[in-house]
C-alpha positions in Angstrom: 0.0 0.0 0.0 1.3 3.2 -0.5 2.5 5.6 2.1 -0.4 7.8 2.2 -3.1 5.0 2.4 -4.7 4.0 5.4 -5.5 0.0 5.6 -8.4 -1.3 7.3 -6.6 -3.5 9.2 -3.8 -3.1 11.7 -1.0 -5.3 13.5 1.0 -5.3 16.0 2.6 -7.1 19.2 1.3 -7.4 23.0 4.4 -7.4 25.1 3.8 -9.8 28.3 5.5 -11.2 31.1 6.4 -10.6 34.5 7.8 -7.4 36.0 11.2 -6.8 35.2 11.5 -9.4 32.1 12.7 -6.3 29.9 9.4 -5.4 28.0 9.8 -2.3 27.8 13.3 -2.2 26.7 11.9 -4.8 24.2 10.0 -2.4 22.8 12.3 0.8 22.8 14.5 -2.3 20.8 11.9 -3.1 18.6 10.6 0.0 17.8 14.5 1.5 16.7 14.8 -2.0 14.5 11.4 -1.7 12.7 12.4 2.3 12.5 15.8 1.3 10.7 13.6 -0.9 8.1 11.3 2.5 7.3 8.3 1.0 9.1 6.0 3.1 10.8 5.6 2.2 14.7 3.4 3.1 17.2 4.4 2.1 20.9 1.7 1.6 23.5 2.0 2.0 26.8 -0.7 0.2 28.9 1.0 -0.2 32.2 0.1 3.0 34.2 2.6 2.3 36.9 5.3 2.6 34.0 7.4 5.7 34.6 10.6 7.7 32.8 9.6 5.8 29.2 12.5 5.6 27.1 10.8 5.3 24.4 8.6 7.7 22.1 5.2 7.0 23.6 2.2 7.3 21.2 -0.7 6.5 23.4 0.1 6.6 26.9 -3.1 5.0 29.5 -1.2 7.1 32.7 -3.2 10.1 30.6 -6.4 8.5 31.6 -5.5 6.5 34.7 -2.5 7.1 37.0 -1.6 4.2 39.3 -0.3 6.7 42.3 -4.1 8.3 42.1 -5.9 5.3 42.3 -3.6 4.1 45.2 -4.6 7.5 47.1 -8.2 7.5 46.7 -9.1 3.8 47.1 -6.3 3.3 49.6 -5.3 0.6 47.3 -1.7 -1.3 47.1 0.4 -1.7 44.2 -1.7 -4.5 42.8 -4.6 -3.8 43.4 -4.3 -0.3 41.8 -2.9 -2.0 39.1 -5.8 -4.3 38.4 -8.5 -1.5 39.3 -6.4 0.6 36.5 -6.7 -2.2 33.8 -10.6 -2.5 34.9 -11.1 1.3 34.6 -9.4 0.8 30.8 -11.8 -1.8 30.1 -14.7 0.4 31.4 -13.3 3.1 28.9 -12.2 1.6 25.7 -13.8 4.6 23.8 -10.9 6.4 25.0 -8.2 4.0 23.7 -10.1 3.2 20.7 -10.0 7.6 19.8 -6.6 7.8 20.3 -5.3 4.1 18.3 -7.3 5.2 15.1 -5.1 7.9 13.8 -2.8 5.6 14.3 -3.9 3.2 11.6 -0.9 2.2 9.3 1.5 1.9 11.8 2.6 -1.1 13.2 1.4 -1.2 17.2 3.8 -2.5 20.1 1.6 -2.3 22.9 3.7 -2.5 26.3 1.5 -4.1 28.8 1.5 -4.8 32.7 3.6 -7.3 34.3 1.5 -8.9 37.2 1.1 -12.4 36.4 -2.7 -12.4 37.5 -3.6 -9.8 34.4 -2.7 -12.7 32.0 -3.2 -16.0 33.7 -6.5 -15.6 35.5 -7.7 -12.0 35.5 -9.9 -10.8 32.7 -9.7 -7.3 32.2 -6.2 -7.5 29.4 -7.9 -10.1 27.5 -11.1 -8.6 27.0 -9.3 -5.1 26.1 -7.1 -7.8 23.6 -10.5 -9.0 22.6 -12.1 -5.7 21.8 -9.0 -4.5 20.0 -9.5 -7.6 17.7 -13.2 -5.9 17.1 -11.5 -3.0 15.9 -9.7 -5.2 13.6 -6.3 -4.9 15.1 -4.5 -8.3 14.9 -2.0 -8.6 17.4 0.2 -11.2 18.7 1.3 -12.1 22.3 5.0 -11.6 22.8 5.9 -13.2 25.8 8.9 -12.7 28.1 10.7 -14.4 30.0 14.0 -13.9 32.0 16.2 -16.5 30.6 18.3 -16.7 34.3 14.6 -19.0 35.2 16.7 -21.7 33.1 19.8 -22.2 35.4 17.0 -23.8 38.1 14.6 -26.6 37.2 12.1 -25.9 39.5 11.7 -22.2 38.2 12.1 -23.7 34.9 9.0 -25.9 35.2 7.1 -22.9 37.1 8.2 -20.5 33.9 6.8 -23.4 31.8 3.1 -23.5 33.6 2.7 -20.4 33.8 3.2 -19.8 30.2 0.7 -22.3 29.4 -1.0 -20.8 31.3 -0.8 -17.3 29.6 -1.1 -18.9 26.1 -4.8 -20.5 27.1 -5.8 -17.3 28.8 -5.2 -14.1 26.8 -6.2 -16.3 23.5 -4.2 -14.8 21.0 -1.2 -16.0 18.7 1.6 -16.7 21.0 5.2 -16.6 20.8 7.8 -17.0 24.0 11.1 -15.4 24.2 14.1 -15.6 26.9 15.0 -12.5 27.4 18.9 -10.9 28.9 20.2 -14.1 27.4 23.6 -12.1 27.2 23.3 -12.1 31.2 22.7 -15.4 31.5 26.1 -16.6 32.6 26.0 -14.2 35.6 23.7 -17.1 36.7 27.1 -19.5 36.2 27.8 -21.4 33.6 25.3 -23.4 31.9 26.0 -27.0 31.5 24.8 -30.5 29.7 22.6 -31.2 32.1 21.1 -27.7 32.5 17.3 -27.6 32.6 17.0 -25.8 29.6 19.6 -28.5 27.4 17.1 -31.2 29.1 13.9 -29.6 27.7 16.1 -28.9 24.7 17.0 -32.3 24.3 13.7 -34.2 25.1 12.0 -31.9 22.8 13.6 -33.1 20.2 13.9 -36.3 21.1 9.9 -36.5 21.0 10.2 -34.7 17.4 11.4 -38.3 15.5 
């Protein structure tokens, strides 16, 4: 399509996973690499207790709900502001909806919450996911996931759960990635019989 033209439809990636999995330097990263190629981005930010962006924000939810706010006037904590944020977001998808049509033609990197609840049990992110696939924006879960969680089974088979977790839940093409793999030997070195070389290897094994 030409430059000028606005298509009908519109994609994009939902960044997930728990606090402090690098989603939103994902996105600054993703956003600079798609940039490079002459694509047009448009990053999202949907977690309103997400502060000092580093990246140029298109649509940013703290404009319509702050996280210290609610915390003030509903005497709230941290998590429970967060999910009475994402509930107030549902409640006011007109609002999101106003500011992601100009936007049509850009590729969308929406950088999303990272409590776990939001996308394993909680329903408020997958019916905004939902709506936005009304709207005919096609997106697809990015998931992520510190790649240290492979140095230890036990968090490795946790990680694994709660992705599957995740994948039934938001409903939505899904795609898991280790993230700070270049920091992974800070963690100690990671041998044959590391977790991740055993889930590697069986994998495979079950592939012939």
């Amino acid at each position: 399509l030409p430059r000028d033209s606005t298509p009908a439809t519109a994609f994009g990636q939902a960044v997930i996973g728990p606090p402090g999995s690098g989603k939103t330097t994902y996105c600054l990263g993703m956003s600079e690499f798609l940039r490079a190629l002459g694509r047009r981005v448009a990053v999202v930010n949907l977690d309103p207790a997400n502060e000092g962006l580093p990246y140029e924000c298109a649509v940013d939810v703290g404009e319509l709900v702050g996280l210290g706010d609610v915390m003030d006037a509903l005497r709230l904590g941290p998590n429970g502001g967060l999910l009475y944020c994402m509930e107030y977001l549902e409640a006011n998808l007109d609002w999101l909806r106003a500011k992601l049509d100009p936007l049509r033609g850009h590729y969308f990197l929406f950088d999303c919450p990272g409590q776990v609840e939001l996308c394993t049990h909680h329903g408020a992110l997958r019916s905004i996911f939902s709506q936005m696939a009304q709207w005919d924006l096609r997106l697809t879960a990015v998931h992520l996931v510190d790649s240290h969680y492979c140095t230890d089974p036990a968090k490795f088979i946790s990680v694994l759960c709660t992705s599957l977790a995740t994948m039934l839940h938001v409903e939505l093409p899904h795609i898991n990635l280790l993230s700070k793999m270049d920091l992974i030997e800070h963690y100690g070195k990671l041998g044959k019989s590391s977790c991740f070389g055993l889930a590697r290897s069986r994998a495979a094994a079950g592939l012939e």
